[in-house]
C-alpha positions as CSV (number, residue, x, y, z in Angstrom):
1,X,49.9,33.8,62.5
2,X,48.1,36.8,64.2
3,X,45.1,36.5,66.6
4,X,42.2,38.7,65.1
5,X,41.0,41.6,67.7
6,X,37.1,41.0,68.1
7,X,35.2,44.3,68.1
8,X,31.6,44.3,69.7
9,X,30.1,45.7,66.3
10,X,31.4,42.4,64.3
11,X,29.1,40.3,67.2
12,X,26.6,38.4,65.6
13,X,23.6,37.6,68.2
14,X,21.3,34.7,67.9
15,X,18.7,34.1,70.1
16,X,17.9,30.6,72.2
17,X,14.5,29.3,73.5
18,X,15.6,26.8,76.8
19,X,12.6,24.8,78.0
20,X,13.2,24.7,81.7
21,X,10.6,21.9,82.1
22,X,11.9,18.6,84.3
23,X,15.3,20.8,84.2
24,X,18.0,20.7,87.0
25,X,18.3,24.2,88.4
26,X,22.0,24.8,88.6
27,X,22.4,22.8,85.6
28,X,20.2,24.7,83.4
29,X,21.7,27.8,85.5
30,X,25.3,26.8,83.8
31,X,23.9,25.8,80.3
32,X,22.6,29.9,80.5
33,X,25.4,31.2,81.8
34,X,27.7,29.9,79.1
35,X,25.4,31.2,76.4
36,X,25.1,34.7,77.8
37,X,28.6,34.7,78.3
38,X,29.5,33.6,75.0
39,X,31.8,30.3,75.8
40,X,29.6,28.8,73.1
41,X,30.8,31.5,70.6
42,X,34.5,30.3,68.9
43,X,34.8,34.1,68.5
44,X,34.4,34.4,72.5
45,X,36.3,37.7,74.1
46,X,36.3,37.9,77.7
47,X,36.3,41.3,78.2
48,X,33.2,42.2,75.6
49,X,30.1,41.3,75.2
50,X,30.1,38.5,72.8
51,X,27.2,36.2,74.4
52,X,23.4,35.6,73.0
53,X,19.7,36.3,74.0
54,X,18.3,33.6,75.6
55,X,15.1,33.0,76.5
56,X,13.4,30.4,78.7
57,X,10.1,29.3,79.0
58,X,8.1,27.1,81.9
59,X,10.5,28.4,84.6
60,X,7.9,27.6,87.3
61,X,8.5,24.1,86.3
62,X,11.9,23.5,87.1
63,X,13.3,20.7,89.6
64,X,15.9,21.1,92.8
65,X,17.2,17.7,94.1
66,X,17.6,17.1,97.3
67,X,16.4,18.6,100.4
68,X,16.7,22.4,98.4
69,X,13.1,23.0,98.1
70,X,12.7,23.9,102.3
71,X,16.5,24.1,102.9
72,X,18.0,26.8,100.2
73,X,17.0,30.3,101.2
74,X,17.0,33.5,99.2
75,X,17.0,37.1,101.2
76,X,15.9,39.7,99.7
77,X,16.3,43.8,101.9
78,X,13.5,45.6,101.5
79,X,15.5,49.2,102.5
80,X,13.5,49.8,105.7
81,X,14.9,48.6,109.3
82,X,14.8,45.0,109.6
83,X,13.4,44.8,106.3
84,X,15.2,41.7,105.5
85,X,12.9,39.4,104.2
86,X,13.6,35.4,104.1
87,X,12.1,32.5,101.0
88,X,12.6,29.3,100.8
89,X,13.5,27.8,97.2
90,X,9.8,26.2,97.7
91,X,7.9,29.5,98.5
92,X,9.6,31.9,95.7
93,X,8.6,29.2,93.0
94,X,5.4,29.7,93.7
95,X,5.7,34.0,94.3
96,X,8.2,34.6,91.4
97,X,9.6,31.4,89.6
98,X,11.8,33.5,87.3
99,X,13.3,35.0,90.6
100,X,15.2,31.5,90.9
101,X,16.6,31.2,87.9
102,X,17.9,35.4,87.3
103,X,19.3,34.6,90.6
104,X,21.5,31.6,89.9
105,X,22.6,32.2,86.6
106,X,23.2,35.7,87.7
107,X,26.0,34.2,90.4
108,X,27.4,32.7,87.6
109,X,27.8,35.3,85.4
110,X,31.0,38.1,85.7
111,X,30.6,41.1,88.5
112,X,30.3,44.4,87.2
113,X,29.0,46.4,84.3
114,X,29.9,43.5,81.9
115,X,28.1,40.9,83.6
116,X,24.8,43.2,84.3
117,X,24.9,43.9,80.6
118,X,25.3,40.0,79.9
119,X,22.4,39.1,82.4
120,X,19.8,41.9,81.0
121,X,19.7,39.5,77.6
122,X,18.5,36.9,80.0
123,X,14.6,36.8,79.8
124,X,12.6,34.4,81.9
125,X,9.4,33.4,81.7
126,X,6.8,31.3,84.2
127,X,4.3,30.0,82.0
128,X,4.5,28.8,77.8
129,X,3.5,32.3,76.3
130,X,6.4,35.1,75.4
131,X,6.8,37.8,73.5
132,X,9.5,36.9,71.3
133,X,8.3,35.2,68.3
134,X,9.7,37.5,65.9
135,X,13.4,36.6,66.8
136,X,13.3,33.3,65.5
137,X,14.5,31.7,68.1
138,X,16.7,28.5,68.3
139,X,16.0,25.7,70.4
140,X,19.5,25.4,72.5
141,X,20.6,22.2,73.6
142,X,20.4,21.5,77.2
C-alpha cells in the first residue's frame, strides 16, 4: 500500500472558537498548538501547513496556578538602549491579555517560516465580541 503525498491545495480548514474562560494557561496553550499545527488532522504533514483557524474568546479571563501570576516574567526590547522592558504574568493580563496566550502557544509551535505562518491563524481575543461570525465556527473541545 502507498502513503498518499498531501498537497497544501487538498487542505481543508475549519475554524474553532476556544472559550478561554476558567482555562489553564499552558494547557489551553497545548490544546491550540495542536490545532494550528494540525495533530488533530488524520491527514497531518509535518512539513506543510495542514492545521486550522482558531479563534479564542475571553482571553483576559484565563487562570495560572501557582505562584505564576508575580513570578513568571515576559521581556519585551523596545530597540533603544536599555530598552528592555520587564511584566509580570499579573501586569500583562491586565495591559494585553492576548499577549499571554500568542506568547505561549507561540513557544509551542515549530521555529521558522512554517510556524509563523501556523501562528498568524491564531486570533485572540480579550473580551466576548469577534469578528468572525461568518466562518461558522466550531466549538473545539478543550
Amino acid at each position: 500500500m502507498r502513503t498518499s503525498d498531501q498537497k497544501t491545495s487538498s487542505v481543508k480548514k475549519q475554524w474553532y472558537l476556544v472559550d478561554a474562560e476558567g482555562k489553564t494557561l499552558g494547557r489551553l496553550a497545548t490544546v491550540i498548538a495542536r490545532c494550528l499545527n494540525g495533530k488533530n488532522n488524520p491527514e497531518y504533514t509535518f512539513n506543510l501547513d495542514t492545521g486550522d483557524y482558531v479563534v479564542v474568546i475571553n482571553a483576559e479571563k484565563i487562570h495560572a496556578t501557582g505562584n505564576k501570576l508575580k513570578d513568571k516574567k515576559y521581556y519585551h526590547y523596545t530597540g533603544y538602549q536599555s530598552g528592555i522592558r520587564e511584566f509580570s504574568l499579573e501586569k500583562l493580563l491586565l495591559k494585553a491579555p492576548e499577549r499571554v496566550l500568542e506568547s505561549a502557544v507561540k513557544g509551542m509551535l515549530p521555529k521558522g517560516p512554517l510556524g509563523r505562518k501556523m501562528l498568524s491563524k491564531l486570533k485572540v481575543y480579550a473580551g466576548v465580541k469577534h469578528p468572525h461570525q461568518a466562518q461558522k465556527l466550531t466549538v473545539l473541545a478543550t
